[in-house]
DRENNUNU-243705 format. One record per residue (C-alpha): residue number from 1; x, y, z. Coordinates in Angstrom, 3 decimals. Layout:
<NUM <X Y Z>>,
...
// end
This chain:
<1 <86.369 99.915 89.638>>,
<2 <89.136 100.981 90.858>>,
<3 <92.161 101.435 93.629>>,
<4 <94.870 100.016 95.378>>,
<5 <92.803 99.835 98.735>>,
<6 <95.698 98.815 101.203>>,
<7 <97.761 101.284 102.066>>,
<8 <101.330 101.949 103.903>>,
<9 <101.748 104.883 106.006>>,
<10 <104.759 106.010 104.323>>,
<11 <105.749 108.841 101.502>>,
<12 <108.682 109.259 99.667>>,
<13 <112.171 111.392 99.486>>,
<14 <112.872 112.195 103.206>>,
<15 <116.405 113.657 103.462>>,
<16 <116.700 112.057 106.764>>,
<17 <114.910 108.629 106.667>>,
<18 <114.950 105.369 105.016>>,
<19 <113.942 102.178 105.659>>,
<20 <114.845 98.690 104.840>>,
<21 <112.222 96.780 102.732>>,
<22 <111.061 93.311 102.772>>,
<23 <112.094 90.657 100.372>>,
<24 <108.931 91.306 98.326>>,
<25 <108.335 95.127 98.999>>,
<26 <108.419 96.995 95.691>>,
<27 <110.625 99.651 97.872>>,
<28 <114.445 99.283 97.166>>,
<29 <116.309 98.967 100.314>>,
<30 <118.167 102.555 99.937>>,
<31 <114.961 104.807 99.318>>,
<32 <113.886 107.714 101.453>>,
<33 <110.620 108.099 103.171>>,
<34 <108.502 110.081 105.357>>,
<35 <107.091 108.737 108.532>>,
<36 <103.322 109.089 108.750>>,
<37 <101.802 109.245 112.352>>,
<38 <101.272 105.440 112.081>>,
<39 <104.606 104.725 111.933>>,
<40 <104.860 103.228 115.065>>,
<41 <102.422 100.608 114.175>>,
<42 <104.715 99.884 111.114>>,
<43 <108.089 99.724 113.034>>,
<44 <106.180 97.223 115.452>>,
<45 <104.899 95.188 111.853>>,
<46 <108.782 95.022 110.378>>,
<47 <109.734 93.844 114.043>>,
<48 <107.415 91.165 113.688>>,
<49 <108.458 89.922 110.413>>,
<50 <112.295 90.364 111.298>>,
<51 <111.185 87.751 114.147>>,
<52 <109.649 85.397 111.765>>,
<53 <112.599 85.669 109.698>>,
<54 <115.043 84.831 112.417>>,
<55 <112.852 82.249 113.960>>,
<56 <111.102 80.205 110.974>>,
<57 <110.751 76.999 112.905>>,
<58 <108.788 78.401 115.255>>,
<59 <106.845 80.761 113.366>>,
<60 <105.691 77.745 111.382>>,
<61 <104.883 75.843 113.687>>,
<62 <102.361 78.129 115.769>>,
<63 <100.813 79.437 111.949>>,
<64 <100.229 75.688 110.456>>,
<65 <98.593 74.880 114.257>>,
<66 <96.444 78.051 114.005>>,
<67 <95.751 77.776 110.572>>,
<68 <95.078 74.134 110.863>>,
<69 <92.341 75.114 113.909>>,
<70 <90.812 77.693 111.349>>,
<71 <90.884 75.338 108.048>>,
<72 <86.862 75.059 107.974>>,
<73 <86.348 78.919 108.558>>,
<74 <88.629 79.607 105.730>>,
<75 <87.906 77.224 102.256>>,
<76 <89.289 77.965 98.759>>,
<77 <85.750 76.047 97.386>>,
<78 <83.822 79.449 97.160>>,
<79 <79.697 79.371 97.068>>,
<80 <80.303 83.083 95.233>>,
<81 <77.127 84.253 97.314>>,
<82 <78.505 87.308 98.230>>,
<83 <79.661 86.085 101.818>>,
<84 <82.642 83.996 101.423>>,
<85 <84.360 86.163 102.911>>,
<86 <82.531 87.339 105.246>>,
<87 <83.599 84.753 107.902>>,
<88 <87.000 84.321 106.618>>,
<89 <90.278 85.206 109.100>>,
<90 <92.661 84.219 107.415>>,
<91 <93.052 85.682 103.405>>,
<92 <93.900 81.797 102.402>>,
<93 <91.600 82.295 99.206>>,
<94 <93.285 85.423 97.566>>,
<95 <94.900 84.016 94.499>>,
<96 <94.214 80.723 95.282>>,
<97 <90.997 79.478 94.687>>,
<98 <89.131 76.401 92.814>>,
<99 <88.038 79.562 90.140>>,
<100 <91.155 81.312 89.342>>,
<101 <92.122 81.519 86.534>>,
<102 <96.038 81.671 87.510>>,
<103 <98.732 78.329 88.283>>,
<104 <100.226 79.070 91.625>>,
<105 <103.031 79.720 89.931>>,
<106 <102.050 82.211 87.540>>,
<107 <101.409 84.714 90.431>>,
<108 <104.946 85.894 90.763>>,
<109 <105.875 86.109 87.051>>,
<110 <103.132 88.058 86.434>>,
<111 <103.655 90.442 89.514>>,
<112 <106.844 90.727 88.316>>,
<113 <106.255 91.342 84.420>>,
<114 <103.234 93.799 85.389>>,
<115 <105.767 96.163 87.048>>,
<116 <108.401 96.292 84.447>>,
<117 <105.523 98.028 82.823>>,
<118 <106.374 101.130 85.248>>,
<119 <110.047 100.804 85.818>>,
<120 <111.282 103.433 87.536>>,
<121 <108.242 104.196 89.193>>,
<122 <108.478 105.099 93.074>>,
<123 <112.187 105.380 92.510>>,
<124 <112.709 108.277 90.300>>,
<125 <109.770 111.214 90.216>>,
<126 <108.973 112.004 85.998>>,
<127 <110.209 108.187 85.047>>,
<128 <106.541 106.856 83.982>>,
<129 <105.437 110.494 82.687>>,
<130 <107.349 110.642 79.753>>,
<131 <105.658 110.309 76.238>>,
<132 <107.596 107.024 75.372>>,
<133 <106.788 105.409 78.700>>,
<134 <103.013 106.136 78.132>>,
<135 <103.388 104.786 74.958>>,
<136 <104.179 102.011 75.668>>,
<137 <101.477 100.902 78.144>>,
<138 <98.595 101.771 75.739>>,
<139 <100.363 99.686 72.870>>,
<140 <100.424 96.800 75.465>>,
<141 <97.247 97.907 77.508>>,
<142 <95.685 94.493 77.107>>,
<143 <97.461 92.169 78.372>>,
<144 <98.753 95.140 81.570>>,
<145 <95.158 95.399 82.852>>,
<146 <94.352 91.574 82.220>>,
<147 <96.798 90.839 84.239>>,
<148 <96.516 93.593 86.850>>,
<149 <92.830 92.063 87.245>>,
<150 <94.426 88.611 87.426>>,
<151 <96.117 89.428 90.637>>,
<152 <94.443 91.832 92.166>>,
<153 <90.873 90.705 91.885>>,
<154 <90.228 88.674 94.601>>,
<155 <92.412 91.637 96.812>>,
<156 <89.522 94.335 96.092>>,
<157 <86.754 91.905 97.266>>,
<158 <88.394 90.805 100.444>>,
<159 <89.050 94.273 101.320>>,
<160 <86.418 96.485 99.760>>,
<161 <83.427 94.256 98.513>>,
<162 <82.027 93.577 95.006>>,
<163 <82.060 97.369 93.985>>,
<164 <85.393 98.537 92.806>>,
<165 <84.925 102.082 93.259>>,
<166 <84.863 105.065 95.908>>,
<167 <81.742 107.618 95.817>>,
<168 <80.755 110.836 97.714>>,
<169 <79.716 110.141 101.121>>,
<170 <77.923 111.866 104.016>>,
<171 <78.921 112.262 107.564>>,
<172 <76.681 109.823 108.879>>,
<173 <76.441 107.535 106.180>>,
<174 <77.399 104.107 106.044>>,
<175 <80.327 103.261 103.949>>,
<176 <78.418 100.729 101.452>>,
<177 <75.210 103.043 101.697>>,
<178 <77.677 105.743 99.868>>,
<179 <78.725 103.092 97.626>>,
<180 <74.982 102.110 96.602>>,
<181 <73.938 105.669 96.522>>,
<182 <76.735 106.396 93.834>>,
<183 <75.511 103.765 91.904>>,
<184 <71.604 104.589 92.102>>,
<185 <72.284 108.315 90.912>>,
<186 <73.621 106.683 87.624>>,
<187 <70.668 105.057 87.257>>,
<188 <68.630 108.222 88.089>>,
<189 <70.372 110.328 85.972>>,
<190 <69.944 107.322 82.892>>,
<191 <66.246 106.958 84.295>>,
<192 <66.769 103.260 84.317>>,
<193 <64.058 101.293 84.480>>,
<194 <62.331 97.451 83.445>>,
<195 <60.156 98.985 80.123>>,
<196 <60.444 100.916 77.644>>,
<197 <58.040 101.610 74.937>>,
<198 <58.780 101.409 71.009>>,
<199 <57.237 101.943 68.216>>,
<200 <53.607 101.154 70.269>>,
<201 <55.162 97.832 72.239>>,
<202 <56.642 97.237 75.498>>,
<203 <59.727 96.065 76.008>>,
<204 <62.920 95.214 78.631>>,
<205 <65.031 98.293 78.839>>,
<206 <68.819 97.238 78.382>>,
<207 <71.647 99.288 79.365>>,
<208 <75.360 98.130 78.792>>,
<209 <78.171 98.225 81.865>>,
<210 <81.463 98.900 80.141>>,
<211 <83.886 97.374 82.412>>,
<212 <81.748 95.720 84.818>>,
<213 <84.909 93.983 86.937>>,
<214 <83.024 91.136 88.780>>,
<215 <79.057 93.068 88.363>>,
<216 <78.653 94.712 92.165>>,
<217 <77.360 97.710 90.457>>,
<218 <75.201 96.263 87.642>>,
<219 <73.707 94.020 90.366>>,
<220 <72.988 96.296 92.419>>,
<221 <71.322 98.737 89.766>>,
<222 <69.763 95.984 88.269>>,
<223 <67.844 95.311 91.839>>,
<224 <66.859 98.985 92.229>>,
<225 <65.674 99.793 88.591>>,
<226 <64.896 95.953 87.556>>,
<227 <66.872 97.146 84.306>>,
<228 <68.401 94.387 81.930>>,
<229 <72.120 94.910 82.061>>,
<230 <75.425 93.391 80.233>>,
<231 <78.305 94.004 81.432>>,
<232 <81.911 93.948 79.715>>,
<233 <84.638 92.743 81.022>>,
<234 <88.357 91.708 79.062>>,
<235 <89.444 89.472 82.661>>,
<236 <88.226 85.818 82.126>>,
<237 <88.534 85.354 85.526>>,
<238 <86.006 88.092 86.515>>,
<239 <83.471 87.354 84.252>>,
<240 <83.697 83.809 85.668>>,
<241 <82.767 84.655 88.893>>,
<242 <80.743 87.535 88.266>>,
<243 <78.059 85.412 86.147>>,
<244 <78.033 83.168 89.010>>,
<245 <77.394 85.730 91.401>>,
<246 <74.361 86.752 89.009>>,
<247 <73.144 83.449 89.664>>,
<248 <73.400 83.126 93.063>>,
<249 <71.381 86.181 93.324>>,
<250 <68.790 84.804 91.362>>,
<251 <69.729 87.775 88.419>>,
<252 <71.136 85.794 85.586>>,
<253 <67.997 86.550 83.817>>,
<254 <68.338 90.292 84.000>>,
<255 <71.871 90.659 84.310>>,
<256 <75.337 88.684 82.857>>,
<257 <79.254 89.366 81.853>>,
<258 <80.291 88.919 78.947>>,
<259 <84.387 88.776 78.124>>,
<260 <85.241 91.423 75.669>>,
<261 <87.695 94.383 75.676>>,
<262 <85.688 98.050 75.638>>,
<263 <87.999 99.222 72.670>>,
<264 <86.301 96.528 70.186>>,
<265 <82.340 96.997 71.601>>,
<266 <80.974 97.155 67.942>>,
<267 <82.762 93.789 67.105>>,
<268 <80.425 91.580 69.581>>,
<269 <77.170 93.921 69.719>>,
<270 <74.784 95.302 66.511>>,
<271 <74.192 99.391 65.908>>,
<272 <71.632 100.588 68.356>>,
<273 <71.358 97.526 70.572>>,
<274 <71.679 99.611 73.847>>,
<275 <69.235 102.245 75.192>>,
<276 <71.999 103.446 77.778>>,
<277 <75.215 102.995 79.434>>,
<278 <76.995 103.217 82.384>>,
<279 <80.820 103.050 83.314>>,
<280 <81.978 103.394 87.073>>,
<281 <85.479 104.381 87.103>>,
<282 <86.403 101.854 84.320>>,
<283 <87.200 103.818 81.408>>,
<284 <90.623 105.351 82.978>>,
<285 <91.875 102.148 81.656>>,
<286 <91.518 102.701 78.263>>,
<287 <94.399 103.670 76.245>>,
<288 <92.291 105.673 73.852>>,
<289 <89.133 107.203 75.459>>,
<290 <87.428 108.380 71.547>>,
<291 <87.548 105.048 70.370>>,
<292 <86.145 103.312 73.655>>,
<293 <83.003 106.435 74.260>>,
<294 <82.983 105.836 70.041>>,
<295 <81.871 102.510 70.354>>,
<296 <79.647 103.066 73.177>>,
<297 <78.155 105.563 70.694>>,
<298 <77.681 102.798 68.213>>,
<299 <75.637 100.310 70.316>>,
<300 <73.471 103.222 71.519>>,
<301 <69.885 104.016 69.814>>,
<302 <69.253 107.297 68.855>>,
<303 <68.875 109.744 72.008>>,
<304 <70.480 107.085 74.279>>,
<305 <72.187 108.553 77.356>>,
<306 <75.745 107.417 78.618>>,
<307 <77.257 108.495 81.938>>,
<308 <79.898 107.205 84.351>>,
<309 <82.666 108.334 87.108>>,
<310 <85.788 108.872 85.786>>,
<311 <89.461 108.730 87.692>>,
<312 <91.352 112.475 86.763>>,
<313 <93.209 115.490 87.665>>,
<314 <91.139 118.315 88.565>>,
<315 <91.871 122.234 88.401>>,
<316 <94.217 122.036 91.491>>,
<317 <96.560 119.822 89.640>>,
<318 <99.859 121.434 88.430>>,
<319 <101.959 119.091 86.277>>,
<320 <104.888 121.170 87.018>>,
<321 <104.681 120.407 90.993>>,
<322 <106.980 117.293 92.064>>,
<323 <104.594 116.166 94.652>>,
<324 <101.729 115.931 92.160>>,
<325 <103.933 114.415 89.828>>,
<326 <104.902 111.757 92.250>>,
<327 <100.955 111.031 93.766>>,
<328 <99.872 111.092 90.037>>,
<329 <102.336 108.817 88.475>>,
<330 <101.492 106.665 92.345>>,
<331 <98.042 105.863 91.908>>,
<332 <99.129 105.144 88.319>>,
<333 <101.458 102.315 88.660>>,
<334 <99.002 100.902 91.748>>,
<335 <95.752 100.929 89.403>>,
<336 <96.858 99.659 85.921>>,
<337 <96.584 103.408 83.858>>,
<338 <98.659 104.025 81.111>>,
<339 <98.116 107.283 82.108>>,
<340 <95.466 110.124 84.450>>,
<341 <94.247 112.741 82.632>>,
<342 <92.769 116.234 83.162>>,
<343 <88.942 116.371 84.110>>,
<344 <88.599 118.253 80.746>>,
<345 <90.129 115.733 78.204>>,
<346 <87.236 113.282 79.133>>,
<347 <84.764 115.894 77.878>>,
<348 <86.827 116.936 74.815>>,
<349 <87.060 112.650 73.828>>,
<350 <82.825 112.886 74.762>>,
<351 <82.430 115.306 72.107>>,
<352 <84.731 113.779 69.684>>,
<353 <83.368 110.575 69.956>>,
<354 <79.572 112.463 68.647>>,
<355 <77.724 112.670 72.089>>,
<356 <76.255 115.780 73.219>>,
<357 <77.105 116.685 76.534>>,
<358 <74.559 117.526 78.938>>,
<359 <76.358 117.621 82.330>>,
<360 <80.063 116.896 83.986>>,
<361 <81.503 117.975 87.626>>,
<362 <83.234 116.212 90.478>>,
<363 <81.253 114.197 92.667>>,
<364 <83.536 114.958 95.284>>,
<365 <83.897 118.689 95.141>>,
<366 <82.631 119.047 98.578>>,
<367 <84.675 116.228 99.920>>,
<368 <86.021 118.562 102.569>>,
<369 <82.784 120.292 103.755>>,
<370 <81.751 119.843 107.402>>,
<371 <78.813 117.225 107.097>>,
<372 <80.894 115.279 104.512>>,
<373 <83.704 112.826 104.470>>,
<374 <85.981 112.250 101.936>>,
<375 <85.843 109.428 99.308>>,
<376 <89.020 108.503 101.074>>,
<377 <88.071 108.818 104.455>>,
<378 <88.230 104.527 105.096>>,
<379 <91.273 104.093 103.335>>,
<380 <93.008 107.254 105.508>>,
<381 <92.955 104.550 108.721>>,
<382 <89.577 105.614 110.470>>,
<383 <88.510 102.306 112.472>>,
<384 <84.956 100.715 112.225>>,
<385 <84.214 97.336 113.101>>,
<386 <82.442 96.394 109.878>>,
<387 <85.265 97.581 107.614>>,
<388 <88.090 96.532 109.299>>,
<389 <90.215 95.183 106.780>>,
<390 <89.680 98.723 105.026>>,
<391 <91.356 100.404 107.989>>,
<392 <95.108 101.291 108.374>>,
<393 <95.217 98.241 110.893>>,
<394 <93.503 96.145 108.820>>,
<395 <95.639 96.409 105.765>>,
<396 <98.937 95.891 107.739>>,
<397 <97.387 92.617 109.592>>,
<398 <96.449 91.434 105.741>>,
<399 <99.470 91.872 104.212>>,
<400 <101.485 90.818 107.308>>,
<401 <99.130 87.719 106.920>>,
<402 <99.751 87.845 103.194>>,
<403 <103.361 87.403 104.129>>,
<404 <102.859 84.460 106.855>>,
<405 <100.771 82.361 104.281>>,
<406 <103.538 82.688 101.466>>,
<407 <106.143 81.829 103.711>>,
<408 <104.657 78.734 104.152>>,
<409 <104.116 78.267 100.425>>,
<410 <100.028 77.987 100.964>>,
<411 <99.593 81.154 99.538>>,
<412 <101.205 81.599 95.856>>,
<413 <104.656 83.304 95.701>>,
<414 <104.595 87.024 94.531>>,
<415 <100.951 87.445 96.809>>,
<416 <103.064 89.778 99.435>>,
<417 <103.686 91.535 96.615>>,
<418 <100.678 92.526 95.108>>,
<419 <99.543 93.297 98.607>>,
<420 <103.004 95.386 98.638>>,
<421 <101.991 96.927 94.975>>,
<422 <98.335 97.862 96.645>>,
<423 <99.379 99.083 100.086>>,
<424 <101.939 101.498 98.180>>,
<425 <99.067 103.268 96.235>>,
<426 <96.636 103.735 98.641>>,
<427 <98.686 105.918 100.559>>,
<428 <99.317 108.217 96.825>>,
<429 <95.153 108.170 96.689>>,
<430 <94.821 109.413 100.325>>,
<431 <97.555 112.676 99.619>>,
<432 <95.997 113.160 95.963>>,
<433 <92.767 112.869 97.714>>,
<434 <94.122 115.423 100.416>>,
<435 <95.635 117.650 98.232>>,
<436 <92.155 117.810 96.033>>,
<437 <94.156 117.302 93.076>>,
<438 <92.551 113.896 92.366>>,
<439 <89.160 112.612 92.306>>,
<440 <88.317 109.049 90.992>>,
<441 <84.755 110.166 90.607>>,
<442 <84.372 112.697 87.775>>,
<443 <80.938 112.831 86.566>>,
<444 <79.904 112.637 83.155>>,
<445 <76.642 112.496 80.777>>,
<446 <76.116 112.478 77.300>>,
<447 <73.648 111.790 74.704>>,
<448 <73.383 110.022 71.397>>,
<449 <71.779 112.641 68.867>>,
<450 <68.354 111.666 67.661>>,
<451 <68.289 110.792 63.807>>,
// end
């Protein structure tokens, strides 16, 4: 599930522009941009918070009142029933809650220790492509997207919902209908269902979610095939929540997380428990793809089918292009990846890993066809009234909030910048999406040979 979803309108290495960032912006103060057509909605955001800085006393003062007036609308106590935030104004609960899993005051050390992972990213194009940078994030992959998850968690559900991914969409198609109907082909082309038949007897049919972030998908799938389903999950703090989302929906029969890191699947399930599997834009994460589909392999009975969506390059990219470089090695420092690949290394690590493959293309290779929109069409600043804090406007008004809260110390310090970390990548998945050299939903299915 993936994405930084909130996005600044604002590109790098103008020779004629710069700006001055924020305290907490992960732009230094000297670096050049490009002014998108939104700017002017920007300059009118950094007036505001130049104002707040100059005027604390009475910035407080109005935000406690107003947040005072709004305290009931906006709890940390979440039911996890799919509509806490729903009602919320104010983004009080991001980071912050009676289920995280983080102190207060881990939020900015770990910010801060999860960049250091990419330095030089954003300032110098080619500094997180080298071979010994790479390195280095798959050796300490771990503990980078456990953290990443940490902080950015409760970000993707305030902003995008339960399901961590983007999907192919028509042009008169509701935004979550797209995300549904990405979901439901997965389970058509797995031809999930609630029996199977073996060796004479009926039995639940169980499929396995490999990196299941807080189980949107896998619920949803669950409802429409009635499918048993595990998900895996390394973050603690998602599979928290996510099994008590299961419950609330009255699926923690049929469907639960379980905390485990998809590079060590064999070590927690026997040979052949699995009759398919499913990953939705998860396995970009993993620092070594043959050893993650390997395992899959493993758990699989004989002639099971896996599939998923994968985040890569596609034909258009050229490696030797500075712009590509620089929206690559973007949605790379704003997603957790140790590194994006080419659409053809997932199918080479397929086959190595001893699956047949029986089908692979982009999802999105009509993105720009007249009755379509693109995957990343919402986060590209179109208004609608029930994604608002998707839009352009919405994502400035949440990390401008972001900003008020931690001011006055009732968000954590080091939330402004995660929401500073996830605006900066949205705008590198709108120009990779633009540029068709990215799509985070590569299709892929494979089978398990018979015996």
């Amino acid at each position: 599930m993936k994405s930084g979803f909130f996005g600044w309108d604002l590109k790098m290495n103008d020779p004629t522009l710069s700006l001055q960032a924020s305290r907490s912006s992960p732009i230094s103060k000297t670096q050049k941009i490009y002014w998108h057509p939104a700017s002017i909605m920007n300059e009118h955001v950094e007036k505001v918070v130049d104002y707040a800085k100059s005027n604390p006393a009475a910035v407080a003062g109005a935000a406690v009142s107003f947040i005072a007036a709004l305290s009931l609308m906006s709890k940390s106590q979440l039911n996890r029933d799919s509509h806490d935030y729903d009602s919320a104004i104010l983004p009080t609960m991001l980071g912050n809650n009676t289920d995280t899993t983080m102190t207060k005051e881990q939020v900015a050390s770990e910010i801060a220790d999860y960049e250091k992972q990419f330095g030089g990213a954003r300032k110098e194009i080619g500094a997180i492509t080298d071979e010994k940078s790479i390195e280095k994030r798959k050796e300490e992959y771990f503990r980078m997207i456990d953290r990443f998850y940490n902080l950015v968690t409760d970000f993707y559900e305030w902003g995008w919902g339960q399901s961590f991914h983007f999907g192919p969409r028509h042009h008169d198609e509701p935004f979550m209908d797209s995300i549904k109907r990405a979901e439901y082909y997965l389970c058509l082309r797995l031809g999930m269902k609630e029996f199977v038949v073996e060796n004479g007897k009926k039995r639940p049919m169980k499929a396995l979610d490999v990196g299941c972030g807080v189980g949107g998908p896998m619920r949803n799938m669950c409802i429409h095939s009635k499918c048993d389903i595990t998900g895996v999950t390394l973050n603690k703090y998602q599979v928290k929540i996510g099994n008590e989302y299961c419950k609330s929906h009255g699926l923690d029969q049929k469907c639960r997380l379980v905390e485990l890191d998809f590079q060590k699947i064999p070590e927690r399930f026997e040979p052949e428990t699995f009759d398919v599997a499913f990953e939705v834009e998860a396995t970009c994460h993993s620092p070594d793809r043959v050893v993650t589909f390997s395992g899959i392999h493993k758990v699989l009975k004989p002639g099971g089918l896996f599939c998923g969506y994968e985040w890569v390059m596609t034909r258009k990219w050229d490696p030797t292009n500075a712009d590509h470089t620089r929206i690559k090695e973007g949605i790379e420092v704003g997603n957790a990846l140790p590194t994006l690949v080419k659409w053809s290394f997932v199918v080479e690590c397929m086959e190595k890993a001893g699956f047949t493959m029986l089908d692979h293309f982009d999802a999105n290779e009509n993105l720009h066809a007249a009755n379509e929109l693109p995957w990343y069409e919402t986060l590209a600043g179109k208004m609608s009234l029930s994604g608002f804090r998707m839009t352009h406007l919405g994502r400035l008004c949440t990390h401008a909030m972001c900003w008020t809260l931690e001011t006055l110390m009732i968000a954590p310090s080091g939330t402004t910048q995660v929401s500073a970390l996830l605006n900066a990548t949205a705008i590198d998945l709108v120009d990779g999406g633009k540029a068709e050299i990215f799509t985070p939903s590569y299709f892929f299915l494979g089978q398990k040979p018979l015996k």
